[in-house]
C-alpha positions as a printed NumPy array, in Angstrom:
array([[157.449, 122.011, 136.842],
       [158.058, 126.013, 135.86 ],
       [160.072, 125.902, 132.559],
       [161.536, 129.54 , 132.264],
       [161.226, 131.239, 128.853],
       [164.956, 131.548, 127.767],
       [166.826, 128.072, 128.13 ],
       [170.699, 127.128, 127.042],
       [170.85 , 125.315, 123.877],
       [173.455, 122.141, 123.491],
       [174.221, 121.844, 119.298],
       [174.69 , 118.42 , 118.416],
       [175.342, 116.566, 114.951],
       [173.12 , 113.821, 114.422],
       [171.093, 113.349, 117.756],
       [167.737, 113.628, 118.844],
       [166.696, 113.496, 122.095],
       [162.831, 112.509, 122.598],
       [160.625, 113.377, 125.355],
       [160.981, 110.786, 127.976],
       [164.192, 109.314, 127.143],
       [167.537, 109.304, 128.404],
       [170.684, 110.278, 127.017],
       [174.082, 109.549, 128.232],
       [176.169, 112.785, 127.115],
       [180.24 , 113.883, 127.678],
       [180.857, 117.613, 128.307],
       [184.392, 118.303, 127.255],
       [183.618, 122.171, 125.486],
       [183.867, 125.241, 127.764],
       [180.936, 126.912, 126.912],
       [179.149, 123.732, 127.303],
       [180.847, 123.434, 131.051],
       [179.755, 126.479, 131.605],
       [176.46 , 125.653, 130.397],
       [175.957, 122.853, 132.69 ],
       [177.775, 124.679, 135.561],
       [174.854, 127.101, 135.544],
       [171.592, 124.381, 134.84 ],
       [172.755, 122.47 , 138.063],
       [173.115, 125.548, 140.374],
       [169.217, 126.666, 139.08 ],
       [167.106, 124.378, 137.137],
       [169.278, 121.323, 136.191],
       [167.824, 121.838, 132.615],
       [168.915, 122.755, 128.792],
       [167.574, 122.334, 125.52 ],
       [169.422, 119.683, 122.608],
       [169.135, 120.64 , 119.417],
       [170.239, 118.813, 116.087],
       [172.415, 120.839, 113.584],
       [170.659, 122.002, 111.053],
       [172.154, 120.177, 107.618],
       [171.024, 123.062, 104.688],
       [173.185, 125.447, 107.571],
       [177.148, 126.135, 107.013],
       [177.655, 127.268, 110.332],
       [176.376, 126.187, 113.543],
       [172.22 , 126.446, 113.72 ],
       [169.896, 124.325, 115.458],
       [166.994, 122.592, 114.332],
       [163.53 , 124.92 , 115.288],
       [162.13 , 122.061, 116.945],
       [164.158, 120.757, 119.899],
       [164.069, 118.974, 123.682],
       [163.881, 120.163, 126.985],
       [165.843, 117.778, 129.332],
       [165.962, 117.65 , 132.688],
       [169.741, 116.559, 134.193],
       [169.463, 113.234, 135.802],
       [172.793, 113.231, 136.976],
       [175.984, 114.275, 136.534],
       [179.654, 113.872, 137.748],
       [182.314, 115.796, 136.857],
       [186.065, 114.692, 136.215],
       [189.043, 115.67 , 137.798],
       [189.77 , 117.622, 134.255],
       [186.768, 119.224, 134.346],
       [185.218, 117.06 , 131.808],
       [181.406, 115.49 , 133.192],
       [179.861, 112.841, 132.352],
       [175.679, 113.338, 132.987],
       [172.068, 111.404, 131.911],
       [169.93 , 113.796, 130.367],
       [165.873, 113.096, 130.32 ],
       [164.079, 114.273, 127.894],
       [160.594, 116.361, 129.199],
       [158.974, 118.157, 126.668],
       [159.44 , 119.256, 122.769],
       [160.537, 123.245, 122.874],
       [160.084, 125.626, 119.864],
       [163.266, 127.939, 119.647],
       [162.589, 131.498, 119.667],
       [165.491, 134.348, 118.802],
       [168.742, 134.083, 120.377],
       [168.822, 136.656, 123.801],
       [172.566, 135.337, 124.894],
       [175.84 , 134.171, 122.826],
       [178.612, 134.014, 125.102],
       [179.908, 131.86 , 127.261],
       [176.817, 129.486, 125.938],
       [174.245, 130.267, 123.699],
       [170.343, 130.745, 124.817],
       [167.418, 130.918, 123.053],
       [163.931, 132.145, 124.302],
       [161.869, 128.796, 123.91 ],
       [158.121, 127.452, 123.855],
       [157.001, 124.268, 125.448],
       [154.806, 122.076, 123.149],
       [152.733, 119.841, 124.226],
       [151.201, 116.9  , 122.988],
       [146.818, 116.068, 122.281],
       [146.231, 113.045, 124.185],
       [142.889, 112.933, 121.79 ],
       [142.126, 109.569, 120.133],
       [140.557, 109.911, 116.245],
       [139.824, 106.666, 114.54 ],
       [142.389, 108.141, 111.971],
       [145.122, 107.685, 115.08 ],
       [143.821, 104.327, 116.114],
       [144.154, 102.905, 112.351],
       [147.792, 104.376, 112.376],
       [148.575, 102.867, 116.02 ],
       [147.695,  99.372, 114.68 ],
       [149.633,  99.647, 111.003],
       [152.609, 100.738, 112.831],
       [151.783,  97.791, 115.379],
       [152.655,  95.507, 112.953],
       [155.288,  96.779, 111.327],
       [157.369,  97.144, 115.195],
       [156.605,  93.762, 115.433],
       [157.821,  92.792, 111.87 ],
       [160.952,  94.794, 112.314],
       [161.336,  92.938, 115.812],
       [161.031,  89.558, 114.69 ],
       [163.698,  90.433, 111.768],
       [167.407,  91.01 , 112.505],
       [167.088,  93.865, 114.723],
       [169.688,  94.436, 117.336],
       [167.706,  96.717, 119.488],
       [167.683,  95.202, 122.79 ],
       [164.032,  94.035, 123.31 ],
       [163.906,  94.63 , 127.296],
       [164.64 ,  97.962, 126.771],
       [161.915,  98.065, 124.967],
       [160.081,  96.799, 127.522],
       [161.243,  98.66 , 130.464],
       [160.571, 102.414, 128.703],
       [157.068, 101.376, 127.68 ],
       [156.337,  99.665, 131.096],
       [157.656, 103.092, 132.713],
       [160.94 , 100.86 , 134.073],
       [159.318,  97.885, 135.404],
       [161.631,  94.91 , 134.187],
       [159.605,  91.441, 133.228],
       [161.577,  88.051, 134.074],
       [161.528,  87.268, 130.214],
       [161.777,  88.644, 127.147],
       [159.662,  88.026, 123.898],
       [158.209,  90.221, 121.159],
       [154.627,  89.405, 121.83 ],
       [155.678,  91.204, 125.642],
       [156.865,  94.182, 124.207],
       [153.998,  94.55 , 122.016],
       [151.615,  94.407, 124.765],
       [153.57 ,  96.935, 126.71 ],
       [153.531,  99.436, 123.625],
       [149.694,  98.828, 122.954],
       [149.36 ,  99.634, 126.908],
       [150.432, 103.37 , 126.182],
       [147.67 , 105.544, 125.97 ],
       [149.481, 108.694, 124.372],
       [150.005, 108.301, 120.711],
       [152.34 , 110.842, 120.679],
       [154.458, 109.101, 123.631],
       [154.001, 106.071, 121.666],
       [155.841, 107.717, 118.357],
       [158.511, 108.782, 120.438],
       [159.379, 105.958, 122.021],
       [159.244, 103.798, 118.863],
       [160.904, 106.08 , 116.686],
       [163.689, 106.88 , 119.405],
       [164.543, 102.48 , 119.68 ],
       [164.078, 101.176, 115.814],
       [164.758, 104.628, 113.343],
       [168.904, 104.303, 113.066],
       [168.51 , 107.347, 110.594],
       [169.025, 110.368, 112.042],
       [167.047, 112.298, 109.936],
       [163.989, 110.514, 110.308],
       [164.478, 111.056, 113.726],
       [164.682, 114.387, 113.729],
       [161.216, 114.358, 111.199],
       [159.427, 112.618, 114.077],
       [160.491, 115.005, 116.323],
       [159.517, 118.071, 114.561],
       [155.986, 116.525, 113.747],
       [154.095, 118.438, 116.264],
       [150.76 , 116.967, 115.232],
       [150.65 , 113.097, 117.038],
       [148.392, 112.001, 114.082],
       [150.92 , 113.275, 111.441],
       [153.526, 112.013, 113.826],
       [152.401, 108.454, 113.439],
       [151.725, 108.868, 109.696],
       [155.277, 109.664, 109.161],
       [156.5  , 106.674, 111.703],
       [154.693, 104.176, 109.442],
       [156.759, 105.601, 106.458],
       [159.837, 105.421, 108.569],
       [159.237, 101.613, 109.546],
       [157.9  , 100.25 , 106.422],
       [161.408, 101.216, 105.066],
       [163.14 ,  99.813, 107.746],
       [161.089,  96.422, 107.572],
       [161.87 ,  96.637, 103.921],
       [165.472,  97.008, 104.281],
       [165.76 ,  94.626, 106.392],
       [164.13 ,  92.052, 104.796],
       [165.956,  93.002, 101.407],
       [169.226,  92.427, 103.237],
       [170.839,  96.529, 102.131],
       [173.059,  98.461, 104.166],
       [171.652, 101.477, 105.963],
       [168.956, 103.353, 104.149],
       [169.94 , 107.183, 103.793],
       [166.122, 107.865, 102.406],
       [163.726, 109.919, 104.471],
       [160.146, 108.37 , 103.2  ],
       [158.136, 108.912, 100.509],
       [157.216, 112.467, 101.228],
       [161.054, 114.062, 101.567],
       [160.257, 115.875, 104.442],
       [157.98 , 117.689, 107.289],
       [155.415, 118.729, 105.156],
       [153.313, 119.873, 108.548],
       [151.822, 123.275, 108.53 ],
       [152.83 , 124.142, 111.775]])
C-alpha cells in the first residue's frame, strides 16, 4: 500500500488507536467532515492522534496511527458514522496545511519482527500476567480476544487457556504488545506509552509494568489506577 508523505490528522482526548485494530468513530466537526470527505474520494486514510496533556491548546502526540477507513456512512445531517483500522505507527513531521483540516507530513514506522532471548523472557512474564488479569474480574470480553489474535476466526467456546494459546501463536512481539495493551490497559496514558515505544523489546518491558499494576489492582480490590509504572514515562531514546 503507497502511504503519501503528508496525511490529515484527527485530535482526540484520551484515545489510542493501535495498529491492527478497529475503532468505531462519530464525525460531527466540519473540518473533520471535510477531512473524511477528502480520505474517501483518494486514499480512505488519516492519522489519530492523542492530545498532548503538558499542551494548552490543541497538539498531538509525536507518535500516532495511520488508519485505513473500513467503512463509513454518512447521516442525513451530515454527521458519519465510520470503522477505522489501524495500519501502521506514523511519526508526525511539521504541519504543511491548517485549514479546513489540519495535515502533517508523516513517517511510517515499522516494527523488527527479530526475536532476542531478552523478548522471549518478556513474552512469557507478560504471558502470565494476561492470564492472571484474565482469570481476575476483568470485563474484557474474552472472544474478542480471541478473534483479533486468531486474525477473526471465532472458536465455538470460550476459555482463558484458548486465548492464551491464540496470543502465544503471534509471532510479532510488537503485534503482540499492541493487541494486549489495546484489550486490558483502561489507562489512557499507558496506552499512549505503548504506543510511542517504538522499540518492540522496550515495548514489552513497559507492558509488563502496565499489567503487573493492573493484576495488582485488581487483586487489591482499588478503583482505577491513574499511575503510569514505575519509570513515569517513555524513557526510549528514539
Amino acid at each position: 500500500m503507497l502511504i503519501p508523505d503528508r496525511m490529515g490528522v484527527m485530535i482526540l482526548g484520551e484515545a489510542s488507536l493501535f495498529p491492527q485494530a478497529m475503532m468505531p468513530l462519530f464525525i460531527f466537526e466540519p473540518r473533520y467532515r471535510s477531512m473524511l470527505a477528502e480520505s474517501l474520494q483518494t486514499h480512505r486514510m488519516f492519522c489519530l492522534a492523542m492530545q498532548r496533556m503538558d499542551a494548552v491548546r490543541e497538539s498531538p502526540t509525536r507518535i500516532a496511527t495511520l488508519g485505513l477507513v473500513r467503512a463509513s456512512v454518512q447521516n442525513p445531517n451530515g454527521t458519519s458514522n465510520l470503522v477505522l483500522q489501524g495500519l501502521i505507527r506514523v511519526r508526525l513531521g511539521k504541519i504543511v496545511q491548517t485549514r479546513p483540516f489540519r495535515k502533517h507530513l508523516i513517517t511510517p514506522i515499522k516494527d523488527t519482527p527479530e526475536r532476542s532471548p531478552e523478548i522471549d523472557a518478556l513474552l512469557g512474564r507478560s504471558l502470565d500476567l494476561v492470564e492472571a488479569r484474565l482469570r481476575q474480574d476483568q470485563p474484557v470480553p474474552l472472544d474478542l480476544i480471541r478473534q483479533l489474535a486468531g486474525g477473526g476466526q471465532r472458536l465455538p467456546e470460550t476459555r482463558v487457556e484458548d486465548c492464551i494459546r491464540a496470543l502465544k501463536a503471534i509471532r510479532e512481539p510488537g503485534r503482540y504488545a499492541d493487541l494486549v495493551a489495546a484489550l486490558l490497559l483502561p489507562n489512557p496514558m499507558a496506552r499512549q506509552m505503548i504506543l510511542e515505544a517504538v522499540d518492540p523489546e522496550y515495548r514489552l518491558r513497559q507492558l509488563v509494568v502496565f499489567l503487573l499494576a493492573e493484576v495488582n489492582r485488581a487483586a487489591n480490590g482499588d478503583g482505577d489506577d491513574e499511575s503510569l509504572g514505575a519509570d513515569g514515562g517513555i524513557g526510549e531514546d528514539e
